[in-house]
C-alpha positions as CSV (number, residue, x, y, z in Angstrom):
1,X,97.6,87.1,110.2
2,X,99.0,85.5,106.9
3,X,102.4,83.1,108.1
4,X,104.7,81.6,106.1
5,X,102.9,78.4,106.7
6,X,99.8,79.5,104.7
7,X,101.0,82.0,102.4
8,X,103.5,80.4,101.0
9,X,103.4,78.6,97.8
10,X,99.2,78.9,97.9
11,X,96.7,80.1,95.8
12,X,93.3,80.7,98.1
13,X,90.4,82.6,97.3
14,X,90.2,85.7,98.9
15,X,87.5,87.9,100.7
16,X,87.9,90.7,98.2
17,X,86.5,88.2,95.3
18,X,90.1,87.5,93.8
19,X,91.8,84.8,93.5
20,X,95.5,85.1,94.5
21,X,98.5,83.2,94.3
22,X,101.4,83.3,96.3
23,X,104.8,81.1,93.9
24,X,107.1,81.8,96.3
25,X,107.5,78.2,98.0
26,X,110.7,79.2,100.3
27,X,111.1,82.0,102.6
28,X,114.5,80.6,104.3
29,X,116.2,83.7,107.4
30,X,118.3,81.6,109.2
31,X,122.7,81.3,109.7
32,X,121.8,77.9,108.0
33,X,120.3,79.4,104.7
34,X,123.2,79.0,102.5
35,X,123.4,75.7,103.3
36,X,119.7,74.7,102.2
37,X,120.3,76.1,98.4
38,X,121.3,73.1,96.6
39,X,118.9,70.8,98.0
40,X,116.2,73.5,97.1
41,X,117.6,74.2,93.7
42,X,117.6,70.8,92.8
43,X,114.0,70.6,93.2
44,X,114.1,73.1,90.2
45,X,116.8,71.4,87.9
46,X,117.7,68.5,85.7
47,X,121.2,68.9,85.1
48,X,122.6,70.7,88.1
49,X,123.6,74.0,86.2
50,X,122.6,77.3,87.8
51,X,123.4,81.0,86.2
52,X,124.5,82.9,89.5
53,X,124.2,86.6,89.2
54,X,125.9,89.2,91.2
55,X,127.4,92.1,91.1
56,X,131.5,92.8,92.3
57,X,130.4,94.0,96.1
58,X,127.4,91.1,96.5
59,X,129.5,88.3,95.1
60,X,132.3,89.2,97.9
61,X,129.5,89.5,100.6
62,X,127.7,86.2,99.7
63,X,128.0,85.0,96.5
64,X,131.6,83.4,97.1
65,X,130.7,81.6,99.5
66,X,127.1,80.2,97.5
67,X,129.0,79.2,95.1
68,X,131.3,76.7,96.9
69,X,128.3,75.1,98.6
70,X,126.5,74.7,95.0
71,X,129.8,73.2,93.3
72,X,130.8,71.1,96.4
73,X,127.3,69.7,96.2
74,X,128.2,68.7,91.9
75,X,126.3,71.7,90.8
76,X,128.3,73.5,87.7
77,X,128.1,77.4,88.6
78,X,128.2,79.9,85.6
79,X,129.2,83.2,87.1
80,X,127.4,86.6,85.7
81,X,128.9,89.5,87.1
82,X,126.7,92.7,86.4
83,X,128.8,95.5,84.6
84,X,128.9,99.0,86.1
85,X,128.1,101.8,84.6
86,X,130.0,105.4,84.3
87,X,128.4,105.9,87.9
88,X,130.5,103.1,89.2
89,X,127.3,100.8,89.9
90,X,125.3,98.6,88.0
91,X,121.8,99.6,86.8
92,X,118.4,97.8,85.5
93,X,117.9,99.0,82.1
94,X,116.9,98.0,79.0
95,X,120.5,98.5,77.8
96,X,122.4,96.5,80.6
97,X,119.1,93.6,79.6
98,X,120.2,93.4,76.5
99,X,123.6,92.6,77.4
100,X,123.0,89.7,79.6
101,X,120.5,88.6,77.5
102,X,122.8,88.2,74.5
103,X,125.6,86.6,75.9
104,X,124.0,84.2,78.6
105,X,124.3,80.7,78.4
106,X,122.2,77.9,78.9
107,X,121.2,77.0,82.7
108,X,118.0,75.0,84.8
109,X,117.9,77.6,87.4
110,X,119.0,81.4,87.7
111,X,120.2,82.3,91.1
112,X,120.5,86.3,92.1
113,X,122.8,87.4,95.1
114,X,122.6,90.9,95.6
115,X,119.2,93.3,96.4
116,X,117.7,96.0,93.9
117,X,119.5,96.0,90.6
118,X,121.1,92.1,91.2
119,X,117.6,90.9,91.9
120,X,115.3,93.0,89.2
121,X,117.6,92.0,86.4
122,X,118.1,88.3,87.4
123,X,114.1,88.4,87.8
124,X,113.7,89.9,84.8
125,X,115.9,88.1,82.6
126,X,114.6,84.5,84.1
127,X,110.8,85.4,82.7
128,X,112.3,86.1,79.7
129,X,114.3,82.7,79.3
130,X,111.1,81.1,81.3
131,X,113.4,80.0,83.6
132,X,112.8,79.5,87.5
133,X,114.9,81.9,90.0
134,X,115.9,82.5,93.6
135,X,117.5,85.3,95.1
136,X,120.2,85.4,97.9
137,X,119.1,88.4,99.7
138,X,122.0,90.3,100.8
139,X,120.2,93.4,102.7
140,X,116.9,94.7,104.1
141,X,117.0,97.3,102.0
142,X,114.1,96.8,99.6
143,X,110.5,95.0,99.1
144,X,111.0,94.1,95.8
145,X,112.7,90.8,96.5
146,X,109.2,89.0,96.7
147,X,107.4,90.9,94.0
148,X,106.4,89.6,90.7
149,X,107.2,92.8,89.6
150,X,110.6,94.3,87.9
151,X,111.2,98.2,87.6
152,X,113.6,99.0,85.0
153,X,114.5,102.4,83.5
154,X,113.2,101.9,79.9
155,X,114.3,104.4,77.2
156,X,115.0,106.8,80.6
157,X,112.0,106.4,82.1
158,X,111.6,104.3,85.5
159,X,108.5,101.8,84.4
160,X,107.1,98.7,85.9
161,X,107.0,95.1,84.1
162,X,105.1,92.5,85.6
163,X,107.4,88.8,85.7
164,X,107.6,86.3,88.1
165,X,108.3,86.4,91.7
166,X,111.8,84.3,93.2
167,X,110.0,80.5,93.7
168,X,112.6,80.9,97.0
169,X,114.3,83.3,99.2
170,X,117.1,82.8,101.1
171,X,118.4,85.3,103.8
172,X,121.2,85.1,106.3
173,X,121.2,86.8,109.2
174,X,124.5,87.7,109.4
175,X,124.7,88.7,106.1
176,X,122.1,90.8,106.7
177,X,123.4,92.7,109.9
178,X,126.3,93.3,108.1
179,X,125.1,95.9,105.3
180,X,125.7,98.8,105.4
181,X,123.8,100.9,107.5
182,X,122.0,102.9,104.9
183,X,121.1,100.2,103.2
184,X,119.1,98.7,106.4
185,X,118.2,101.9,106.2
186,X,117.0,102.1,102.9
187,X,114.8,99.1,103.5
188,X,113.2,101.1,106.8
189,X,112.8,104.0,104.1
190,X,110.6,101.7,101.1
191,X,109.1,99.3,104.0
192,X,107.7,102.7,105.9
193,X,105.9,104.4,102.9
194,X,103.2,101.1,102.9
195,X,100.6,103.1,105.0
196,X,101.1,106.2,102.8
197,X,101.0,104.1,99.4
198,X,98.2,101.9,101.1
199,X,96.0,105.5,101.2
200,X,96.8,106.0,97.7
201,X,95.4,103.0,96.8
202,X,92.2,103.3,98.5
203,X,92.1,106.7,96.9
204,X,92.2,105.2,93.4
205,X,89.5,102.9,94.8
206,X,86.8,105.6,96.0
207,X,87.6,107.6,92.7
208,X,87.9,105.1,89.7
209,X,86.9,101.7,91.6
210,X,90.5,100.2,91.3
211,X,90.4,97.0,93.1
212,X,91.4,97.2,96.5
213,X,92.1,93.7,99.2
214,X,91.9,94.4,102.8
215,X,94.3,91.5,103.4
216,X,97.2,92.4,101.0
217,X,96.4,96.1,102.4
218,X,96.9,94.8,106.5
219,X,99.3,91.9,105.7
220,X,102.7,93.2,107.8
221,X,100.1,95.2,110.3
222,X,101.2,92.9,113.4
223,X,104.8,93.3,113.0
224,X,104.7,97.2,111.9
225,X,105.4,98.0,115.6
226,X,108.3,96.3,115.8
227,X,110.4,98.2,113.9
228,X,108.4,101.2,113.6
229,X,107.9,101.6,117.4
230,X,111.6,101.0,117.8
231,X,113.4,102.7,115.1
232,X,116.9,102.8,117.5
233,X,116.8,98.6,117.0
234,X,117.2,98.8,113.3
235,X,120.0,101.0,113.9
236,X,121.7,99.8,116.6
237,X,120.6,96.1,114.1
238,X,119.4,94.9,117.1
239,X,117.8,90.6,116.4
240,X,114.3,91.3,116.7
241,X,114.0,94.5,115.0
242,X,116.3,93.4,111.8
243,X,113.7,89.9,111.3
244,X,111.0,92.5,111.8
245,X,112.1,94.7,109.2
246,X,113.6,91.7,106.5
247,X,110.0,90.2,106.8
248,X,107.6,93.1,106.6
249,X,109.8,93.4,103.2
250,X,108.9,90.4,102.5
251,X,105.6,90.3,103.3
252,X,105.0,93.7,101.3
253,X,106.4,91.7,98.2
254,X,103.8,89.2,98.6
255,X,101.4,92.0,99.1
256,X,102.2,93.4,95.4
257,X,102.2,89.5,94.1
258,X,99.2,88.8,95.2
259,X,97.3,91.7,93.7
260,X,99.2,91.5,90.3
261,X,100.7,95.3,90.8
262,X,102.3,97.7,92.9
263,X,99.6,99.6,94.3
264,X,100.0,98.2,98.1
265,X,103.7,99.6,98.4
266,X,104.1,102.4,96.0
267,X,102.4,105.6,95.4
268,X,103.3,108.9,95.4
269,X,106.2,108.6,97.8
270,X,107.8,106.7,95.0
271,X,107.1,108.6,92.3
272,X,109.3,111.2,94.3
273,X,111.8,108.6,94.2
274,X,111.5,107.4,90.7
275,X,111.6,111.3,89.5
276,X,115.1,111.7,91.3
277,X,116.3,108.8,89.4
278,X,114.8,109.9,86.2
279,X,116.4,113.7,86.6
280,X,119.9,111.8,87.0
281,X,119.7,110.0,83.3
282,X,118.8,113.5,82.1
283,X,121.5,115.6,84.2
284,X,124.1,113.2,84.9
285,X,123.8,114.2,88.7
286,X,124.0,111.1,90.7
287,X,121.2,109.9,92.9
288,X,121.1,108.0,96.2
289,X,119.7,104.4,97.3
290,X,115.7,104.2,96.4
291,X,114.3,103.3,99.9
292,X,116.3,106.1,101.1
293,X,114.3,108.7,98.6
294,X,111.2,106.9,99.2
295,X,111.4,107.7,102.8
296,X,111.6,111.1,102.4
297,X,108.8,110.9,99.8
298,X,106.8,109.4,102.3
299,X,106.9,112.6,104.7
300,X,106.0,114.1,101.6
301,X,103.3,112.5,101.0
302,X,101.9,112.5,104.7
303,X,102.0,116.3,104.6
304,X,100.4,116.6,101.9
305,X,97.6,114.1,103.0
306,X,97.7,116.0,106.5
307,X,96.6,119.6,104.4
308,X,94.3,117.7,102.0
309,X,92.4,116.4,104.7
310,X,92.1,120.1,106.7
311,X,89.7,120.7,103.9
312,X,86.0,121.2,104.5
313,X,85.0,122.4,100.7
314,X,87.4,121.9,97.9
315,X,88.1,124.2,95.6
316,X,89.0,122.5,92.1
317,X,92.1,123.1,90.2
318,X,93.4,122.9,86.8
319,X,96.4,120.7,86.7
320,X,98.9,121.4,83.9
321,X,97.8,120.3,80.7
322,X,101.4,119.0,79.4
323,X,104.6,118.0,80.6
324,X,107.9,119.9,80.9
325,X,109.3,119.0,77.4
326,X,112.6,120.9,78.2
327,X,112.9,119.9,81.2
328,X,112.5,116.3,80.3
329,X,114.6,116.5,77.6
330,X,115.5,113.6,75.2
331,X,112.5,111.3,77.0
332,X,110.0,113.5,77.6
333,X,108.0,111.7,74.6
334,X,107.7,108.4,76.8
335,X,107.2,110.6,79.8
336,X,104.2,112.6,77.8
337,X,102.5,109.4,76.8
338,X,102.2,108.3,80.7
339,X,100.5,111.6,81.5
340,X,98.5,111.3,78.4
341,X,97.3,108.4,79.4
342,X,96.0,109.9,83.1
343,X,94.1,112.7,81.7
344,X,90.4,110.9,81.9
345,X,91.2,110.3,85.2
346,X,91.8,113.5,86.2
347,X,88.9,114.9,84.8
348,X,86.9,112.3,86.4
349,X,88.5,113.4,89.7
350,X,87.4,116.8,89.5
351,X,84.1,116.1,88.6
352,X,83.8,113.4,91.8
353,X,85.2,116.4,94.1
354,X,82.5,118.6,93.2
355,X,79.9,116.5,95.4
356,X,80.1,117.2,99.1
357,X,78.9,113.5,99.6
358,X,82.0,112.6,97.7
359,X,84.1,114.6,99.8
360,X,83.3,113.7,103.3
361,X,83.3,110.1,102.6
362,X,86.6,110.1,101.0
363,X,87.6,112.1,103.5
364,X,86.5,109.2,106.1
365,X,88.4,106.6,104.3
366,X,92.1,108.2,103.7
367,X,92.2,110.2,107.6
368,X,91.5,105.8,108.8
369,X,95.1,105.1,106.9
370,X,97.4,108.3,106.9
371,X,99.9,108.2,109.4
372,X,101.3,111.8,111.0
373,X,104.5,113.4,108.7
374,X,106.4,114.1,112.1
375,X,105.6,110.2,113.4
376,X,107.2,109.3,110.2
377,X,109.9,111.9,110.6
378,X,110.8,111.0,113.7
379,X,111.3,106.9,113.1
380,X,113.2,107.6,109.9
381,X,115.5,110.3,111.9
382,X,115.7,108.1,115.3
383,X,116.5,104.9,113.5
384,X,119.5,107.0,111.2
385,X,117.6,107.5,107.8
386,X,117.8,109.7,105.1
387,X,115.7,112.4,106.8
388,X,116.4,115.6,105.2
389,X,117.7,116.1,102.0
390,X,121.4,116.8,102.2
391,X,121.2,113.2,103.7
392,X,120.8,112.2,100.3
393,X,122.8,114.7,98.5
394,X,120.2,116.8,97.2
395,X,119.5,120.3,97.7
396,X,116.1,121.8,98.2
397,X,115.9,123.2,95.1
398,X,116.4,119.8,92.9
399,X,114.0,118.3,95.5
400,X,111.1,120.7,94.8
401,X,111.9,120.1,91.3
402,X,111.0,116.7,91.6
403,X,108.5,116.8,93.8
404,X,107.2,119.5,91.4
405,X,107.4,117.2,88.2
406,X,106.6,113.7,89.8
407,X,102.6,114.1,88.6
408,X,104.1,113.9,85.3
409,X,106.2,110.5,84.9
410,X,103.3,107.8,85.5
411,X,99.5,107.7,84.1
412,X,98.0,106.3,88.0
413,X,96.8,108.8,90.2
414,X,98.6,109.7,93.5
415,X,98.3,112.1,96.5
416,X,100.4,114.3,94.1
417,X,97.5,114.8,91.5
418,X,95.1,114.7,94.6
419,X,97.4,117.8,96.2
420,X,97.4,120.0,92.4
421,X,93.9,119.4,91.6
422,X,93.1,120.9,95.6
423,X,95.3,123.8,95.1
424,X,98.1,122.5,97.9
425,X,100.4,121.9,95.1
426,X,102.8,123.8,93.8
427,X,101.4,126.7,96.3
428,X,102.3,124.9,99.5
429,X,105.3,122.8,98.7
430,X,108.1,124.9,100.1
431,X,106.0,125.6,103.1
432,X,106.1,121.6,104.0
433,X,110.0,121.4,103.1
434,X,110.4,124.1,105.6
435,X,108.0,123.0,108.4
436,X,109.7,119.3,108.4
437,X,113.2,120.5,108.5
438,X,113.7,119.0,105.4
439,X,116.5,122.4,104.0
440,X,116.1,125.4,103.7
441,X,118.8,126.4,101.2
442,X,118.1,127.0,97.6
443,X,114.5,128.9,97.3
């Protein structure tokens, strides 16, 4: 198992034939942590000035406090507090980028305190400025703290840009127990849909010979039980299961860093997620925290795997040729050039699913990684996650609309093409909302 003894900070040549490089030097979850950030943020500065970013809730929760630690150790703070939008929260966007970019002053080091939108900006704004960040981690309720990888809405349409991951991390425990309880929640929600993207990934492997690494694949595989096996500790925030749950987050980060993209923790559970969000720049209808949606997605995608792998001889499908141009309104041209771009694959999917060879083999490798929709289910529900979708303020109807236009937003192949090209999808989707409980109201 990779530690943060020899992971961190390393570049070592890997079984799969790659090369990988982990820059993230610190990994810091003790009631100590705040303490330890000038000493390791002078490592990274001349002059002792640090842009600290955070957002009116996060600066409250941690940020005050950082601060007086950095300026009673001589450090000159410059305060960034990310602006809301009409929704009351800030977002990562090209527009809110823009912003901070403009009017940002000069600094050695950026520091973010805050999780999703605090640490994606900061991230992203430091690889602009080629300037070296940290993040204060103020939840466990995202992977994306440790990834290299930023995922802004760009001209409305959730997209991925590869920067730089944090060269430190700093988490308190306390801090961290204190969140709110959806947003542990949220973190049980992205950190559980790793098996489910994991068989994605090996999908794209057996079909179009995407690289896969057994190592970035397995990397949180010894501490999975630990929360997964005991969802009532993450919500009672019992020790154990809370460290268990801020590392595997962690660890999935590095997973993504080491490979250069997202494919170990995100597939088609987060496209379900990604499409929600999308819908609300269209429709103004507000949507809920990501790992929450993604967790959800995940049973989603588990079902779905489940009926693709009942299967003895496919039977090919057309998928639609184009997207939803009303639907998508004023982005479905960005939106149509992603599912432009996945159109070779597709065909060469069909073509591959016409060999019985083909089949049974593939069949072999995803039924070794899928994990049961009701075991999921039942950890996301026992450990009080968004289970069903009036947990996150969506009816059935708007889900199946998501679920039903999620193929459309990104050019990579998911269980989601998989599903349409088999026939399970759209034929089969309101069956699975019904059979997990999900809500029945609105078909």
């Amino acid at each position: 198992m990779f530690t943060s003894e020899n992971i961190l900070g390393k570049t070592f040549t890997c079984e799969c034939g790659s090369v990988h490089s982990i820059p993230t030097e610190y990994f810091i979850y003790s009631p100590e942590t705040f303490l330890k950030i000038p000493e390791i943020l002078s490592a990274k500065s001349k002059n002792k000035i640090v842009n600290l970013f955070a957002d009116e809730n996060t600066y409250q929760v941690a940020g005050k406090s950082v601060r007086k630690i950095l300026e009673n150790s001589g450090w000159t703070v410059q305060l960034i507090i990310i602006p809301e939008t009409n929704n009351k929260k800030p977002v990562c966007d090209d527009l809110t980028f823009k912003i901070l970019n403009k009017s940002l002053k000069q600094a050695d080091v950026f520091l973010a305190v805050g999780s999703g939108v605090v640490n994606d900006l900061t991230k992203w704004l430091a690889f602009e400025r080629k300037v070296p960040y940290a993040v204060v981690a103020t939840a466990a309720s995202m992977n994306g703290y440790t990834a290299a990888n930023v995922a802004p809405t760009i001209k409305g349409v959730k997209s991925l840009i590869r920067a730089r991951a944090p060269f430190a991390v700093f988490a308190n425990p306390e801090v961290i127990i204190s969140a709110p309880g959806e947003m542990t929640a949220s973190g049980l929600g992205d950190l559980i849909a790793k098996p489910m993207s994991t068989t994605d990934w090996v999908m794209n492997n057996k079909f179009f010979g995407e690289h896969f690494c057994e190592k970035s694949a397995s990397l949180i595989n010894e501490i999975e039980p630990l929360y997964f096996n005991n969802p009532e500790k993450v919500k009672s925030c019992e020790l154990e299961a809370v460290e268990a749950l801020v590392t595997g987050l962690m660890y999935t980060g590095f997973a993504m860093t080491m490979i250069g993209v997202s494919s170990p923790a995100s597939g088609g559970e987060h496209l379900f997620s990604h499409t929600l969000d999308m819908m609300s720049s269209v429709d103004g209808v507000s949507h809920d925290l990501h790992g929450r949606q993604v967790g959800i997605g995940t049973i989603i995608s588990a079902a779905l795997y489940e009926r693709i792998l009942s299967i003895e001889k496919p039977e090919i499908h057309e998928m639609p040729k184009d997207i939803d141009e009303i639907f998508w309104g004023n982005i479905s041209g960005s939106i149509a050039e992603q599912y432009a771009a996945k159109q070779e694959k597709l065909q060469v999917m069909r073509d591959k699913l016409s060999s019985k060879t083909f089949w049974t083999e593939l069949k072999i490798l995803l039924k070794k990684r899928v994990r049961p929709a009701k075991q999921i289910a039942d950890c996301l529900g026992k450990a009080g996650a968004a289970r069903k979708f009036s947990d996150i303020n969506c009816s059935s109807k708007r889900a199946m609309t998501a679920l039903l236009h999620a193929h459309e937003i990104r050019k990579r192949p998911t269980v989601i093409d998989l599903a349409w090209t088999l026939g399970i999808l759209p034929s089969s989707a309101e069956e699975i909302f019904k059979e997990y409980s999900f809500g029945r109201e609105g078909f």
